[in-house]
C-alpha positions, 0 to 999 in steps of 0.5 A: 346064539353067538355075538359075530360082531361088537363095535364100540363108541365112547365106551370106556377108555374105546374111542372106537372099537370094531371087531369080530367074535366067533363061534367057541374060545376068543381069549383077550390079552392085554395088561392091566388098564388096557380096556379087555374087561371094558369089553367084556363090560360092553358084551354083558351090558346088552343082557343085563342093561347093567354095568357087572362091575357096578357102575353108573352110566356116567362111568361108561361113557368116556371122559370128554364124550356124551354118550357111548355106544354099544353096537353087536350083530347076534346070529341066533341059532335058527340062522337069524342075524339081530343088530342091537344098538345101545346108546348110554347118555350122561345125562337124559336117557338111554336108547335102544334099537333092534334091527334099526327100531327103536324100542320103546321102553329099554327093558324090552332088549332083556332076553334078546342076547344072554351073557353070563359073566365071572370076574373076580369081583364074584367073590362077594357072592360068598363073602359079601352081603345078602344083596348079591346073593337076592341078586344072583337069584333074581338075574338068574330068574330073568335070564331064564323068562323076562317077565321076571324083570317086570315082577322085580320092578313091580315088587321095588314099586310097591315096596318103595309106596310102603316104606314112604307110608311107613315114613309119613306115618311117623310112628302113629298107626291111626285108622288112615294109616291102617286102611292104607297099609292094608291095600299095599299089604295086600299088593305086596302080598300077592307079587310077593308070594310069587317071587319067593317061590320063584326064587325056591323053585330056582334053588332046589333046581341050582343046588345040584348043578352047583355040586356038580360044578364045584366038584369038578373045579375042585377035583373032589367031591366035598358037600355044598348046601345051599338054603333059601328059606325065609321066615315069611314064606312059612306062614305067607307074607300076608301074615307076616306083615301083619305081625311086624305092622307095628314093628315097622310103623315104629321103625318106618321101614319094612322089615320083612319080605323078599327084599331082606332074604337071604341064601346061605352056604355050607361047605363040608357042613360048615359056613363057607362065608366065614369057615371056607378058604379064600380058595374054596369061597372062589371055586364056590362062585365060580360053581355058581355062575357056571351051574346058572349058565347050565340051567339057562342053557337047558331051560331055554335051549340056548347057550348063554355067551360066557364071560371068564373075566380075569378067572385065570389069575384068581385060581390055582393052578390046578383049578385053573385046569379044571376050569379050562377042561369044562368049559360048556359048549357055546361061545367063550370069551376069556379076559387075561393079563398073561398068556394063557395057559398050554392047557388052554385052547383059544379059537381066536386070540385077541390082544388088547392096548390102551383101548385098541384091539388087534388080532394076535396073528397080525 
């Protein structure tokens, strides 16, 4: 799968922006503030429906405008050519067309272009909270089959039902409130159940790919551990929710489930949020992305579009090297503030200004 071309309207600091992509490396010059992680910002979008940098959709249109509009010709790998349009409103909601057809629920574009993106900010895979580990775990699981989209919202939906229960019970547990916590329970449960193991599936299958990916970053072979192991899986959610019932009537909040997970890494044995190097923390999320793109690739025989956003200046020399030495096959797009390095070869090289883009050989 390749994205031939991107257009962009009122996206970002772009009024408008029309240009090419290709097949192999197409490195993006341009100083800081000028727009090129806007643009990589726009081609991850269309996988995700979401900003990687965090961002709300006001955030997306540009200042003055009332919408944005990300516009990409996708060329599949048996010949077909697929034009995605996404409008991203201010206020109201967000449309999408396929080949001029209006969808008619956003989500159903998730699985249509897949991306996988790193940018410096991944260093909260490592440092931050557990919930950009949930997430990595659960974009990973979307990207490789959609339909764990819908059992996330299904698990949200029924969590928030739960937690206002909880709420309105105010601390009493009285039979109403019993009875009621029992259905959801029992919802919960079920999806529960599901996920998690989902989610450990996915990590028994990542754990080697992240190895591998780190110990050619690295130029060494130094263990990693990864662990998802939450307590509720043990003995099921069912029963856990029963033993923390009185717990969470009293908080108002549901303390258990796949909501509170966590996953955990080691590096040489030692934890690598608060032992590791900075150094080492961001070689270990770039491992991460890098074997989450090996795994969709193989899984569904086709190789994500991969997103190196500024990587370049967060590493060493020598890992820098490394990066650029293994880079997959497929399409690449690599975001820099500087010229690229001699070791890095760009098929196409494109330079970016104050939100204008232009090819380096004109």
């Amino acid at each position: 799968m390749i994205v031939e071309h991107l257009e962009l309207i009122d996206f970002r600091n772009y009024v408008s922006g029309s240009f090419d992509l290709r097949a192999g490396t197409t490195a993006i010059i341009g100083g800081n503030g000028q727009g090129k992680t806007n643009l990589a910002e726009a081609l991850a979008y269309l996988a995700t429906l979401s900003s990687f940098r965090g961002a709300p959709n006001e955030a997306l249109v540009r200042a003055g405008a009332d919408l944005a509009i990300i516009r990409a010709t996708v060329r599949h790998d048996d010949g077909r050519e697929t034009l995605i349009e996404a409008e991203l409103a201010v206020a109201g909601r967000n449309r999408v067309q396929v080949n001029r057809q209006k969808l008619a629920r956003v989500r159903d574009l998730l699985g249509s272009v897949r991306v996988t993106v790193f940018s410096p900010d991944d260093l909260v895979l490592v440092k931050g909270g557990p919930g950009e580990r949930r997430r990595y775990m659960d974009d990973t699981l979307v990207a490789l089959a959609t339909k764990y989209d819908a059992t996330r919202l299904e698990l949200d939906r029924i969590l928030k039902q739960r937690n206002t229960l909880l709420k309105h019970a105010a601390g009493r547990l009285s039979d109403e409130v019993a009875t009621t916590l029992d259905v959801w329970d029992g919802k919960f449960a079920d999806v529960a159940d599901q996920f998690g193991y989902a989610r450990a599936t996915l990590v028994a299958r990542i754990t080697p790919m992240v190895q591998h990916a780190y110990d050619e970053l690295a130029g060494d072979s130094t263990p990693i551990g990864i662990t998802y192991e939450p307590p509720w899986r043990r003995i099921g959610l069912a029963a856990a929710l029963l033993e923390a019932r009185a717990t969470d009537v009293r908080r108002g909040i549901s303390s258990v489930g796949p909501h509170r997970d966590e996953l955990s890494f080691t590096i040489a044995g030692l934890p690598s949020r608060t032992h590791a190097s900075q150094g080492e923390q961001r070689t270990l999320a770039l491992a991460m992305r890098l074997a989450a793109h090996q795994l969709v690739t193989e899984r569904t025989g086709t190789a994500p579009v991969l997103v190196l956003d500024d990587v370049l200046s967060e590493l060493d020399d020598e890992r820098s090297r490394a990066l650029l030495a293994h880079i997959p096959d497929g399409q690449v797009v690599i975001t820099t503030a500087t010229e690229l390095p001699t070791s890095a070869r760009a098929d196409r090289i494109l330079r970016v200004h104050a939100g204008t883009v232009r090819d380096a050989d004109s």
